[in-house]
C-alpha positions in Angstrom: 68.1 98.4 75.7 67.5 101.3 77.3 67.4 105.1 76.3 70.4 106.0 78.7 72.8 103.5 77.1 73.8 102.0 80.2 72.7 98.1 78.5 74.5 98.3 75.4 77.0 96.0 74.9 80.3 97.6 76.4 82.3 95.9 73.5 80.5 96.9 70.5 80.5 100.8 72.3 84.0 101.0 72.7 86.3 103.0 70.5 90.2 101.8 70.3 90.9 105.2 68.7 88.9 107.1 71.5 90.9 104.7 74.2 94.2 105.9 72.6 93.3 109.5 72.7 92.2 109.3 76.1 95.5 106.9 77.1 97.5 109.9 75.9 95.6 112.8 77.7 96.0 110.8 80.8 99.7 109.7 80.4 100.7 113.8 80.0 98.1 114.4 82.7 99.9 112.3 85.0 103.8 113.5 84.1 102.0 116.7 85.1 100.2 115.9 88.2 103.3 113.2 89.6 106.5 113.3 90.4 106.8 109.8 88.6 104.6 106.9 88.1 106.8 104.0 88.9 106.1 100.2 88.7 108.2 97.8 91.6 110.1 95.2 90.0 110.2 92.5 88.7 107.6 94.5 86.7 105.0 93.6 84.2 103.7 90.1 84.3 103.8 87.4 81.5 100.5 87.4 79.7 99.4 84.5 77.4 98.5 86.3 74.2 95.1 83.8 74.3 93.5 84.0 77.6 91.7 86.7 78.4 92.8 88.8 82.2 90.8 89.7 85.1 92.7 92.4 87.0 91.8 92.8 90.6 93.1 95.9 92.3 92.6 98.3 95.1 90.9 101.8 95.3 92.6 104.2 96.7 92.3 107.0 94.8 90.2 108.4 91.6 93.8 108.4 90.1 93.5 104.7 89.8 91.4 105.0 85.9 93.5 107.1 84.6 96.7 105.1 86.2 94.6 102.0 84.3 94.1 103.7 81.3 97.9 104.8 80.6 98.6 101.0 81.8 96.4 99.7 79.3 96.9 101.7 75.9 101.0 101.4 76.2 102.0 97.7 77.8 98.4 96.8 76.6 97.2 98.1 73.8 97.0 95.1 71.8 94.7 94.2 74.3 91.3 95.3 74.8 90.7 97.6 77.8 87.7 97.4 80.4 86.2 98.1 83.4 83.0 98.4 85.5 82.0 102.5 87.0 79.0 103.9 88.9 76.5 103.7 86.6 74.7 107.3 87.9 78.5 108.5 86.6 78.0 106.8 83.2 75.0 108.4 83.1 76.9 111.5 84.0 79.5 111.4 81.3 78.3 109.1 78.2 81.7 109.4 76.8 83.3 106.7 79.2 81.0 104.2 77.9 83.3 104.6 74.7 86.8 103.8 75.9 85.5 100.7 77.9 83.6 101.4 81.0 80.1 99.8 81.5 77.5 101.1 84.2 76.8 98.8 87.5 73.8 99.7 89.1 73.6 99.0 93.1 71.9 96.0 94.3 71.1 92.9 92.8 70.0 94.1 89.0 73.7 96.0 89.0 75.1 92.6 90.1 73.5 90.8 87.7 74.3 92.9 84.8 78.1 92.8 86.0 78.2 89.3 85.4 76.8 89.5 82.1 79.4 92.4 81.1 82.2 90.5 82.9 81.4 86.9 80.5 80.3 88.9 77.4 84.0 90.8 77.8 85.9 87.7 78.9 84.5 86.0 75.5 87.4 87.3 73.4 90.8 85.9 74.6 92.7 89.3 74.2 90.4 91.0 76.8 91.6 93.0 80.1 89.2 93.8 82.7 90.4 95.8 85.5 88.5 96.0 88.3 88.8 97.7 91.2 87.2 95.6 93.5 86.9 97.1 96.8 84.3 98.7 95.6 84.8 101.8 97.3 88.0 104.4 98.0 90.1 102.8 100.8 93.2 103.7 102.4 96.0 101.2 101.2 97.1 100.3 104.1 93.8 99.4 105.3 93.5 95.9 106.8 92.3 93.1 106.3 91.3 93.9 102.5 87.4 93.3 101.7 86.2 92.7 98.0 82.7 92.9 96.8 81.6 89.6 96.5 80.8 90.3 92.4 84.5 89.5 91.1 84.0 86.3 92.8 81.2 85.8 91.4 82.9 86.4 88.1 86.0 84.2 88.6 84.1 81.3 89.1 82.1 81.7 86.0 85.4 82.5 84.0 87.9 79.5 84.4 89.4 80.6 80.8 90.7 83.7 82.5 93.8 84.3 84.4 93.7 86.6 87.5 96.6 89.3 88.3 96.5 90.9 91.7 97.4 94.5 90.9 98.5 97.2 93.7 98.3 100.6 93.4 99.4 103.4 96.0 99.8 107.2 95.6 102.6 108.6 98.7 104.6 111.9 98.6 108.1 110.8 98.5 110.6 113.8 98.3 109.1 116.4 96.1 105.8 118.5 96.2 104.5 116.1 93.9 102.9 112.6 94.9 104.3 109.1 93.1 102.2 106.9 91.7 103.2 103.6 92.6 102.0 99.7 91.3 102.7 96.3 91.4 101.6 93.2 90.1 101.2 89.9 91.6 101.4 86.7 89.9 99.0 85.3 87.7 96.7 82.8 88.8 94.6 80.2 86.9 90.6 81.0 87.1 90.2 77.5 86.6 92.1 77.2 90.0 88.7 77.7 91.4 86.5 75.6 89.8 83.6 74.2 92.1 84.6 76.4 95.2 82.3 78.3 97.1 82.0 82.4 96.5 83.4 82.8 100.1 86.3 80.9 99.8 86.9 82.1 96.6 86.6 85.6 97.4 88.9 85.1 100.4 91.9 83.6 98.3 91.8 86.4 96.1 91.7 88.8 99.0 94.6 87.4 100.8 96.5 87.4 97.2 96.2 91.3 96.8 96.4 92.2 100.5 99.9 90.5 99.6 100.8 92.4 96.8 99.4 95.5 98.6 102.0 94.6 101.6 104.8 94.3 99.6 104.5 97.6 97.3 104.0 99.0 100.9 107.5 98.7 101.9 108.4 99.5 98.4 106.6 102.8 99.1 108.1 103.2 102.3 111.8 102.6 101.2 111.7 105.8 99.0 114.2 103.9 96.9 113.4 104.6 93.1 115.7 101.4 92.6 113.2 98.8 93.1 110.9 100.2 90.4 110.7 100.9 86.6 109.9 104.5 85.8 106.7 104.3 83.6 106.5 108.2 83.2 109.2 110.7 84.1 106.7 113.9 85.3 107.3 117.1 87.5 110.4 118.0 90.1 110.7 120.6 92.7 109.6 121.3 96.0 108.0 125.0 94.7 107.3 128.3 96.7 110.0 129.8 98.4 112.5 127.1 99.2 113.1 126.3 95.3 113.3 130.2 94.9 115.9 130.5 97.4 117.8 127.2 96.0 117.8 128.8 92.2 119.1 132.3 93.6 122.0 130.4 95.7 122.9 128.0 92.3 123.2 131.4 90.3 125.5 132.7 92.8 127.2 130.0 92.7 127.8 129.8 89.1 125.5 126.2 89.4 122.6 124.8 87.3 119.3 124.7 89.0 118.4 121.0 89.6 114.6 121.3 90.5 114.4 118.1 91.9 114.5 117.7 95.8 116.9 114.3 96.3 119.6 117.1 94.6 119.8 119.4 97.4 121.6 119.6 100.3 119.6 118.0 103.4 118.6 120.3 106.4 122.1 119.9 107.9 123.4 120.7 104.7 124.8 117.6 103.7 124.2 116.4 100.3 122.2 113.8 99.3 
C-alpha cells in the first residue's frame, strides 16, 4: 500500500457522512449553476435491493460527478456510491478518495487495479459503480460511441451485477442557464454475457447506451419539460439587459416579474 493512498481499498476509505455532505454541496451547486436538472421519463429504473449495479454512462462534461453524486445520495443513498477518476487527480485532491472515488492509473497496472476495485466493490450486493466509460469528455452526440475496453473487462468478471445504460447531456434550452438532462436505460443481466468475448461484449453495451444517448437526444431537442421529472428546480432568467427591461415594463404594468424566459412574450410578441 502505497504512501499516496491511491491502493487502499476504496470501500474501507469511504465516508457515507462525507458522501452526504458532498451530495448536498453539489445538489445546491447545481440549482445554482442549472436551469433544472431533469430526468426523461419513465424515470428511475427498478433496482433489486440484492444485486449490486454497474452504471455505464457518457462523458460529456465535468458536471457528470457531481450530476452522479446528487443521483446517488437522494434516489441512492441506501446504496453505496462509487466510481473510478484520474488517479494524478486523486493524487491531487485526497479528499475524493473519501466519498467513493478510487485512482486508475494509465496503461496496463491502472487497468489492472480497476478490475480489482471494480470486483472488490461489486462484492457487497447494495453497491453502485458509476462509470463513465468513454473514458474521455466527448460530445453527446458523437457517433458511433467507443468505451474503454476496462468496463468490459469488468462485466464479464461480474455476472452478479446488473448493468444500467445511463445518459447524460447538458443543452441551453430557453434560459441563460444550461439543463442538465439524463436518462436511463434498462437493466441488463451481467450474467447475459457469460463466456463472450471482450469485443463483443464491449460492443453490446455500446450499442445499448448509444441508444439511450439517441433517445434523451430528441428529449433534449423537444425542449418539452413534459417528458421529464424535475430532480432539482434551480435558476430562471435570461439576465443583463433584456430581464432589466422585462421587470421595468411588468412594473409599469402593474405585473409580477416572472424571471423565467418560457413567461415572456416571443420576439413577435406573442406569448408563449
Amino acid at each position: 500500500m502505497g504512501d499516496d493512498g491511491l491502493n487502499d481499498d476504496p470501500v474501507t476509505r469511504r465516508s457515507p457522512a462525507l458522501c452526504r455532505f458532498f451530495g448536498a454541496v453539489m445538489a445546491r451547486r447545481m440549482r445554482r449553476d442549472f436551469h433544472a436538472v431533469r430526468l426523461a421519463r419513465p424515470g428511475w429504473p427498478a433496482l433489486p435491493a440484492d444485486r449490486p449495479v454497474i452504471v455505464c454512462l457518457n462523458h460529456p462534461s465535468w458536471w457528470d460527478p457531481a450530476l452522479l453524486i446528487v443521483m446517488g445520495t437522494t434516489r441512492y443513498r441506501d446504496r453505496p456510491g462509487y466510481g473510478p477518476i484520474d488517479a494524478a487527480m486523486l493524487r491531487r485532491y485526497r479528499f475524493m478518495a473519501r466519498i467513493g472515488l478510487f485512482g486508475v492509473e494509465p496503461g496496463r497496472t491502472g487497468a489492472a487495479a480497476f478490475l480489482r476495485h471494480g470486483r472488490r466493490i461489486l462484492a457487497d450486493p447494495r453497491s453502485m459503480l458509476w462509470i463513465t466509460a468513454e473514458g474521455a469528455f466527448t460530445d453527446p452526440r458523437r457517433r458511433p460511441v467507443h468505451l474503454r475496453p476496462g468496463i468490459a473487462h469488468l462485466v464479464r468478471r461480474a455476472p452478479e451485477a446488473l448493468v444500467v445504460p445511463l445518459a447524460v447531456e447538458y443543452p441551453f434550452w430557453d434560459e441563460s442557464t444550461p439543463e442538465a438532462l439524463a436518462r436511463f436505460g434498462a437493466p441488463v443481466d451481467a450474467s447475459a454475457f457469460t463466456g463472450r468475448p471482450v469485443p463483443d461484449i464491449a460492443a453490446a453495451l455500446e450499442r445499448r447506451l448509444e441508444a439511450v444517448m439517441d433517445a434523451l437526444a430528441l428529449d433534449a431537442q423537444s425542449r418539452d419539460p413534459e417528458r421529464f421529472l424535475t430532480l432539482i428546480d434551480g435558476s430562471a432568467g435570461v439576465g443583463g439587459v433584456y430581464d432589466l427591461w422585462r421587470r421595468a415594463r411588468a412594473w409599469a404594468g402593474g405585473q409580477s416579474f416572472t424571471p423565467r424566459h418560457g413567461d415572456a412574450p416571443d420576439q413577435k410578441g406573442i406569448p408563449r
